[in-house]
N, C-alpha and C positions, 0 to 999 in steps of 0.2 A: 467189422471185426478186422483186427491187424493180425499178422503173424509177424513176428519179428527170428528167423530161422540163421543160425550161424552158419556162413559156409566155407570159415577161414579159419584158420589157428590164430593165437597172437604170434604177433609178429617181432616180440622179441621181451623175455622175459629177465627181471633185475636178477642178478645171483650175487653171492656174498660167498667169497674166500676166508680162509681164517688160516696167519701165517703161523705157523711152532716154531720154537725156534730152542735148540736143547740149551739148559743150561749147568755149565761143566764149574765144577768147586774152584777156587782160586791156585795159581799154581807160582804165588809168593811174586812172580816178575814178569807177568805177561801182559805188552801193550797192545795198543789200541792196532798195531799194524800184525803184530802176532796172531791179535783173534782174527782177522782178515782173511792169514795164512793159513787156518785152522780152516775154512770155508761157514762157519758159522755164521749169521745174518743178525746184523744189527735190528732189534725191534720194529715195524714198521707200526706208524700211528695210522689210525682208523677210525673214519667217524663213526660216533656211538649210531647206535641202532633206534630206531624209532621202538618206544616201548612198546605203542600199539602192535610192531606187529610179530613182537615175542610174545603175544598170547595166541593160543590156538587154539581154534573151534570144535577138536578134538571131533573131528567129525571121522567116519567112517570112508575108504576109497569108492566107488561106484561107477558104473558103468550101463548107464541108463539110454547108450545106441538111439538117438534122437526121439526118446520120450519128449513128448511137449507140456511145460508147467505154463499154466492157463489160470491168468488173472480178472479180475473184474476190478475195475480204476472206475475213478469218477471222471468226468469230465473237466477242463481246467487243470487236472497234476497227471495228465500221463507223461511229462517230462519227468517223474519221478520213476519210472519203467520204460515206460516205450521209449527207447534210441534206437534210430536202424544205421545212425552211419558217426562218426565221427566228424566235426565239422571245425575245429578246433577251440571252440565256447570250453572251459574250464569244466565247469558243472553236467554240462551234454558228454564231455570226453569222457569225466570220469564213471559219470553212469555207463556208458556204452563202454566201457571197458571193467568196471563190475561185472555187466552181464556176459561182456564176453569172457570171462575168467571162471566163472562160475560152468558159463555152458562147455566152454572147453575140458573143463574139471571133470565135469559129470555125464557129459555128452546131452547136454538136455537142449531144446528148442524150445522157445519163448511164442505164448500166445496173450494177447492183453484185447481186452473188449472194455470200452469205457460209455458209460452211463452217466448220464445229468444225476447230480446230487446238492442239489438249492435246499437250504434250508427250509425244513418243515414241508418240503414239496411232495415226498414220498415214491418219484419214482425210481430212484436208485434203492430204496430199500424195497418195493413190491419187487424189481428185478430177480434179488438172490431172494427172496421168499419165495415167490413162482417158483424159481429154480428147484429151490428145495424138496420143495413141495409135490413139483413134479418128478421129482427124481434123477432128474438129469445129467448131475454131474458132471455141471459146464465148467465148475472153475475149483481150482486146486486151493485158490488164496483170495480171501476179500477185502478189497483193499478202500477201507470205507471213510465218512466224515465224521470224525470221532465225538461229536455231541447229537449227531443227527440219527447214527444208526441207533443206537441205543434201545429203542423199544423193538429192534427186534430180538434181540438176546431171550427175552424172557418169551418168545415164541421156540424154542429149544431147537432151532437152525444151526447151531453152528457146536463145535467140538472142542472140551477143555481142554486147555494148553498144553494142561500138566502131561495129558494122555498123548502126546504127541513125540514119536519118539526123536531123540536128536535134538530138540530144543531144550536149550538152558537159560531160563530166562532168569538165572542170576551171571549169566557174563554180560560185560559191560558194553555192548552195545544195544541192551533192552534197558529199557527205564523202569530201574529200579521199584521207584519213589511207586509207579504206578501201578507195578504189579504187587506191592505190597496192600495198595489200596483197593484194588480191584479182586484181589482173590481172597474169597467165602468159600467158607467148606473144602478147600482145597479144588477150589476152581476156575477157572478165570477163562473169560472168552474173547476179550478182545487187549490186544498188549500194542506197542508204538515202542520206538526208539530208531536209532542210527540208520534204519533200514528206511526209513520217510523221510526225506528230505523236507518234509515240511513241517517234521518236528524239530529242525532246527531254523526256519524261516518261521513259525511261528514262537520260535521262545522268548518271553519277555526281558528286556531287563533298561539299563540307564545309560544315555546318554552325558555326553558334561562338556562343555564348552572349556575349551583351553584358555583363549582369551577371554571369556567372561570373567573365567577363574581367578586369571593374572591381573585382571583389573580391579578385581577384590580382593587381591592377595590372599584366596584360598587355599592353603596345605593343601600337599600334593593328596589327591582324592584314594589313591591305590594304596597309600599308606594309611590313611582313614580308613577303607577299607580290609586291607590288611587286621590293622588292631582292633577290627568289632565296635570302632568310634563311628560308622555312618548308619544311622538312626534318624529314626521320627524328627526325633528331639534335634540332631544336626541339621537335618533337613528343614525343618522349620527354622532353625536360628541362621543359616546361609542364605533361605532365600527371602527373609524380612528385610536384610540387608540389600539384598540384589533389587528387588523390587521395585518399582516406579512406576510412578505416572508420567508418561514421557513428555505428552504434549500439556499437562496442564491443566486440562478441561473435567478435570475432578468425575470422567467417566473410565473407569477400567475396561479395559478390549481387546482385542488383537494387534492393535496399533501399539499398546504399552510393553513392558519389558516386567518380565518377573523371574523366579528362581525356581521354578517347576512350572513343564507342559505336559499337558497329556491330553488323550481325546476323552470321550466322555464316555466310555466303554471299554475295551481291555485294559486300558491304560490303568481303570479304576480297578475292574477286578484285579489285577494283580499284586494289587496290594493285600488283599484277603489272606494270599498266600504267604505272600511277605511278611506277613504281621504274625503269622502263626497259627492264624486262622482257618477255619472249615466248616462246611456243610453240615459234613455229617463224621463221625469219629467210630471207629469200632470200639464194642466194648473190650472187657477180658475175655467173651467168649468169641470173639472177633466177629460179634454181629455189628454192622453199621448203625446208628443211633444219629437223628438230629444233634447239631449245638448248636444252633442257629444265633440263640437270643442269649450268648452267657455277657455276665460281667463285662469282658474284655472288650466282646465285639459293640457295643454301649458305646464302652470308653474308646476305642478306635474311631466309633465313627464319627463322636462328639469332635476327635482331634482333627480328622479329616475335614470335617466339614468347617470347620473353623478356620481352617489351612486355607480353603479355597473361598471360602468369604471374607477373609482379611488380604488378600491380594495376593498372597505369597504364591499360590498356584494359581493357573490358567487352564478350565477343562473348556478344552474346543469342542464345537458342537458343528452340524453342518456337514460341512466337508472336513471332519474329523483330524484325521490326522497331516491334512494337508497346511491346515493353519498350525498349529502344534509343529508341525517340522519345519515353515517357517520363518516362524519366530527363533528357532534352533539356530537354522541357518543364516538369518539376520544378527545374529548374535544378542538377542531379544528374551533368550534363555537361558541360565546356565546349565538347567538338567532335563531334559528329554526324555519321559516312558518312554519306550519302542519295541518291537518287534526285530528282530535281527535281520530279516528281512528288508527293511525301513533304512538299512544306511546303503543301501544301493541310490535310493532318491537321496540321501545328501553326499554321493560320489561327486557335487560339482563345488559344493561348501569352501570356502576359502578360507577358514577357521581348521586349525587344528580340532580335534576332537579324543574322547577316550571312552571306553562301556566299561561299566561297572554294572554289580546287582540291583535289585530294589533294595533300598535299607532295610535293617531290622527295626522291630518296635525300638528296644531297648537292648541297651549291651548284656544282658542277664539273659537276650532270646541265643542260645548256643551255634545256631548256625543261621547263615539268610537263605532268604525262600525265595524260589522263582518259581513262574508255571509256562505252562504254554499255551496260546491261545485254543479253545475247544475247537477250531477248525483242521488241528494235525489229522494226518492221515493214520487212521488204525488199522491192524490186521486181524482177521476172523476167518474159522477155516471149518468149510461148511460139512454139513454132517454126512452130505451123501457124497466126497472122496472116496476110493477105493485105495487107496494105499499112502496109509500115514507116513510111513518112513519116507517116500518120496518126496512128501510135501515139508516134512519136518529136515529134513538135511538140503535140501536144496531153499527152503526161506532161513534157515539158520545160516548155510554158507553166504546166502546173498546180504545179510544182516553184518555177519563177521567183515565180508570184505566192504563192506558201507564203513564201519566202522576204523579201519586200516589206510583204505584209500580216497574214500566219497566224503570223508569228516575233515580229512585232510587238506581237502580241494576248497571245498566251504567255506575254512577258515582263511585260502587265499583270497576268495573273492570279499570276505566279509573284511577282512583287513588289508588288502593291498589296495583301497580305496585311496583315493587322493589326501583324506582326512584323517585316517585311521590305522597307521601303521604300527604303533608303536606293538613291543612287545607283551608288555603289561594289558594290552586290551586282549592278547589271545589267553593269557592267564587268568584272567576275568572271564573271557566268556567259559573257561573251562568250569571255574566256580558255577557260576549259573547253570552249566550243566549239569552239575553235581548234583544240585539243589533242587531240580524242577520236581514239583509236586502237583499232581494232578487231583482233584477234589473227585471224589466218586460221587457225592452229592451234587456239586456244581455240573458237570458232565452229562448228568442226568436229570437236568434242571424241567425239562419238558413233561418229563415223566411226572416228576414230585411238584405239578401245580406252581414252577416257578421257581421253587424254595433259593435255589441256587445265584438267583440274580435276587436275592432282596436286597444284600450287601451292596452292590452297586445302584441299585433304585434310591436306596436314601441316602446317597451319598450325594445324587444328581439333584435330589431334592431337597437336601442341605437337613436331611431332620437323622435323628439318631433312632425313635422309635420301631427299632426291628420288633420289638417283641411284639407289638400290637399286630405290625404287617405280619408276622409269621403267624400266629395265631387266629387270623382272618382264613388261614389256608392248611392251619397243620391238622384238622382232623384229616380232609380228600388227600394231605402230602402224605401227611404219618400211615394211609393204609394202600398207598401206592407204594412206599417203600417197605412194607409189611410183604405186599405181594412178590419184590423180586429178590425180596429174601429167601421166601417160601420156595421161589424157584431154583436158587443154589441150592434147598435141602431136597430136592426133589426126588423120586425114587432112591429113598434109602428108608431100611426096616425099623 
């Protein structure tokens, strides 16, 4: 167990003046040396303000005299909380001065305990079950693996959000997209955004090679982006072009050159999202409901897979995304799936580069989709706390100043890269942000017997029939997700 305990104030905070300056009616002949002699002050110009941080978290003042807010972390992201010193790394500073801003704010002292959480392995989630269970009221905030905790939810550990006072999880530094998906019956228990750092190192979206580009005399991509022209349909017709067989030898591989990479796993799911696609859908009465097998997802994956067996894309396998990036950085691709994470490894690329979103289906889809990979960091806040206000103003301020300060820093390390400066890629990844949608059926794919990765199984397999693979599985899925329905309507008359 770590304590992480303030024992310094900051040492010097930004302030912002604001000059007046009267202004007197005309008096038919007075110059420029006249109004001088008046004492009046010429306008001073001033850089505009970050919008970010003219919104406010509209939190309450408090004075919480070294209370300790006590987290449970996985093992591998306590850099997303634990800092005890400042070292001058980007990402390390600005977290350790998040926390120190919030505990100087509040007087609060920081305790973080971190716990192994391996896929499917269960001991990060037996951890806050014990806890619960026992009654302990070891930790304030859980700060968990967002596809992995999942079945404990529906063991009724942990406290709806909505009931927690001081969070707003319609300001913009909670994801949206996700709390729309995630809350039934006016409930929701676990939310993500600005406040996990590794909801922005897992978000997906598109690489694009400068010089691939200019050697195919590609339009600039940000204005295809821009007008809703980058689709299925562009993407398939750029990278028919780009494609090749380099050496000759009539076998397709890693050694050749195409117009799409990606590995053979998130790279693919994230097109689900992109496409418009989902799991499961709520009805009108905002119950969740399979789509697994419609129309669309058919014709999606007929095109996908067609994509990737006529050459046009490259799904790496293996050592995944290490081949896929590259070929990137061989100049071997022109468009890259990635994780935002992923352009730190092409920080040495001698190619210009730019991010854009995944495409849309079609220019008729109204906006593009992005998601993030199901290993972001979630929050869930267990049911044996004793004092909600505490834990709901002090993770809302820590979220707000993520959002102001920590989002800010990200986006330098993410584009101050040797490859990636332009300004157009920070404007891009903002879209992306905009856009990330989280499937509550995908997320919960362990739960519903798989449901969640069929989309990506036939895709690897190059075949379209979903509807058969869903229907091997949709009675044990459809009454797995009967049951954690049952449990958002739980104790009501």
């Amino acid at each position: 167990m770590k304590k992480n305990t303030t024992l310094f104030l900051l040492a010097a905070m930004l302030s912002a003046s604001v000059l007046t300056a009267s202004c007197g009616g005309s008096d038919g002949g007075q110059t420029a040396d006249d109004t001088a002699d008046t004492g009046t002050e010429a306008p001073v110009e001033t850089e505009p303000l970050d919008p970010r941080q003219l919104i406010s978290d509209d939190l309450p003042e408090k004075d919480y005299s070294g209370k300790t807010f006590r987290m449970l972390l996985r093992e591998g992201y306590e850099y997303e909380f634990d800092i005890e010193e400042a070292d001058g790394d980007t990402m390390n500073d600005a977290i350790f001065n998040r926390n120190l801003k919030i505990s100087e704010r509040y007087g609060v002292d920081y305790e973080t305990t971190a716990v192994s959480a391996v896929w499917n392995e269960g001991v990060f989630n037996k951890a806050i079950s014990n806890s619960v269970l026992a009654g302990d009221n070891a930790y304030e905030l859980v700060c968990g693996y967002m596809c992995d905790i999942t079945p404990t939810i529906t063991q009724g550990l942990y406290i709806n959000w909505y009931d927690i006072p001081n969070v707003n999880l319609k300001k913009p530094w909670w994801s949206a997209l996700m709390t729309d998906a995630f809350t039934i019956n006016d409930r929701i228990y676990m939310i993500t955004g600005d406040l996990a750092l590794s909801f922005w190192e897992m978000m997906n979206g598109v690489g694009f090679n400068k010089a691939v580009a200019a050697a195919h005399d590609l339009e600039d991509m940000y204005t295809v982006v821009d007008e809703g022209r980058w689709t299925m349909e562009y993407l398939e017709t750029v990278s028919k072009d780009v494609s090749k067989d380099l050496n000759g030898d009539s076998v397709w591989d890693k050694s050749d050159m195409y117009g799409w990479a990606s590995n053979f796993s998130t790279g693919i799911d994230a097109m689900k999202e992109a496409f418009g696609l989902s799991i499961v859908v709520k009805d009108e009465k905002g119950i969740p409901k399979f789509t697994v097998a419609t129309d669309k997802t058919v014709e999606v994956l007929e095109r996908v897979g067609a994509f990737y067996k006529n050459h046009s894309g490259f799904m790496a396998e293996g050592n995944m995304d290490a081949d896929a990036n590259n070929m990137f950085i061989e100049d071997r691709a022109l468009f890259l799936a990635l994780r935002m994470e992923t352009v730190s490894d092409l920080r040495e690329m001698n190619t210009d580069f730019g991010l854009i979103p995944y495409p849309k289906w079609d220019e008729t889809q109204e906006t593009y989709g992005s998601t993030v990979q199901d290993g972001a960091t979630v929050f869930l806040v267990p049911q044996t706390i004793d004092d909600p206000e505490f834990v709901g103003i002090i993770t809302e301020a820590m979220a707000a100043e993520s959002y102001k300060t920590v989002v800010p820093a990200y986006y330098d390390v993410v584009l101050k890269t040797k490859s990636s400066r332009d300004e157009e890629s920070a404007r891009m990844i903002d879209l992306i942000r905009d856009t990330v949608k989280i499937d509550f059926g995908y997320i919960h794919s362990t739960a519903l017997n798989g449901a969640g990765h069929l989309f990506v199984n036939q895709v690897r397999e190059g075949t379209s029939n979903i509807a058969s693979a869903f229907k091997s599985i949709e009675k044990a899925a459809q009454k797995k997700l009967d049951e954690i329905v049952e449990f958002y309507y739980r104790d009501e008359e």
